[in-house]
Residue, then its C-alpha position, 0 to 999 in steps of 0.5 A: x714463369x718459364x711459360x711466360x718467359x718462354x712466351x715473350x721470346x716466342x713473340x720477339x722472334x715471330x715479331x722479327x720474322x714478320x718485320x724480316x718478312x715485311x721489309x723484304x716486300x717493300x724493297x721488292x715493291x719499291x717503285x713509285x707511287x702516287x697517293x692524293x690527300x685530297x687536297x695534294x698529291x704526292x709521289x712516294x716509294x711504296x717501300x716507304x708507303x709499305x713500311x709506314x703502314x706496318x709501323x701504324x699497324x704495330x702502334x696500333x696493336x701495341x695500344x690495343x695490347x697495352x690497353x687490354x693489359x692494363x684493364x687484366x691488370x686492374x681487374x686483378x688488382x679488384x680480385x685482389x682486393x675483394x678477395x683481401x677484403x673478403x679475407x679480412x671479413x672472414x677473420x673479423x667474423x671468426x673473430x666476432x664469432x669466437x668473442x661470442x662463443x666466449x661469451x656464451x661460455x661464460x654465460x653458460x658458466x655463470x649459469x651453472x653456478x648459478x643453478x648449483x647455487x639455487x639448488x644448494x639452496x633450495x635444499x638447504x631450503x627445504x631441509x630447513x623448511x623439514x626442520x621447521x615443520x618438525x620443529x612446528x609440528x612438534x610444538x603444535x602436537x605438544x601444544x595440544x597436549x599442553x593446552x589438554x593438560x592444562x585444561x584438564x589440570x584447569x578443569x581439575x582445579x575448577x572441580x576440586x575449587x568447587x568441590x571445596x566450595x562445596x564442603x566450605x557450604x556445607x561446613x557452613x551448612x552444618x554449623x548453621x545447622 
């Protein structure tokens, strides 16, 4: 700030140096003059003539200055903007980015639940899955042995049902006999 401030009294003094500078030319030049407006002719002091014509040049600068203020202004006023907007955007996009890796953190919590508890009960699965295999092989290996037992057990009651058949015929043969 003491650049700027230090800049508007460098311009307030040149300025008064130049109006000191100017007015000693006019009084030094203050002879008459005759300026024709085409449609009159008037008789001036070129004081006068000199002084108007700095004052217009001055109006003049000053618009120019003012304007070309104004647009700096303006123009930083949108810098400001874009860039409070840009800012505004960076923090709804980390924001929108941190509710995703949320998100994504909890899908992939979920996930993993999720595959500890398939694969708690694909083991489980296949345990029991051995135990009916155990169980059903069991009973299939018995089941045989069942079934080859009681069909030799059949078969030997079938023999021994012949056989006593066979002794009942020939009891009965031997009494016909």
């Amino acid at each position: 700030m003491e650049n700027n401030s230090g800049g508007s009294h460098f311009k307030a003094i040149l300025a008064l140096v130049m109006a000191i500078l100017v007015a000693i030319f006019a009084i030094m030049n203050s002879g008459e003059v005759e300026i024709s407006f085409g449609f009159k002719t008037v008789n001036v002091s070129l004081a006068i003539i000199i002084l108007i014509a700095v004052l217009v040049g001055a109006v003049f600068m000053y618009i120019i200055t003012l304007t070309s203020a104004i647009k700096k202004r303006s123009s930083k006023r949108a810098v400001a903007k874009a860039e409070k907007m840009e800012a505004k955007q960076k923090i709804k996009d980390a924001k929108a980015q941190k509710a995703a890796d949320k998100k994504e953190a909890k899908e992939a919590k979920a996930n993993k639940k999720l595959e500890a508890k398939s694969e708690k009960t694909i083991s489980s699965d296949n345990n029991s899955a051995d135990d009916e295999e155990l169980v059903f092989g069991s009973r299939k290996k018995a089941e045989p042995s069942n079934e080859a037992n009681s069909n030799s057990v059949d078969s030997s009651k079938l023999e021994a049902d012949d056989s006593a058949k066979d002794d009942s015929k020939g009891k009965i043969n031997v009494i016909e006999g």
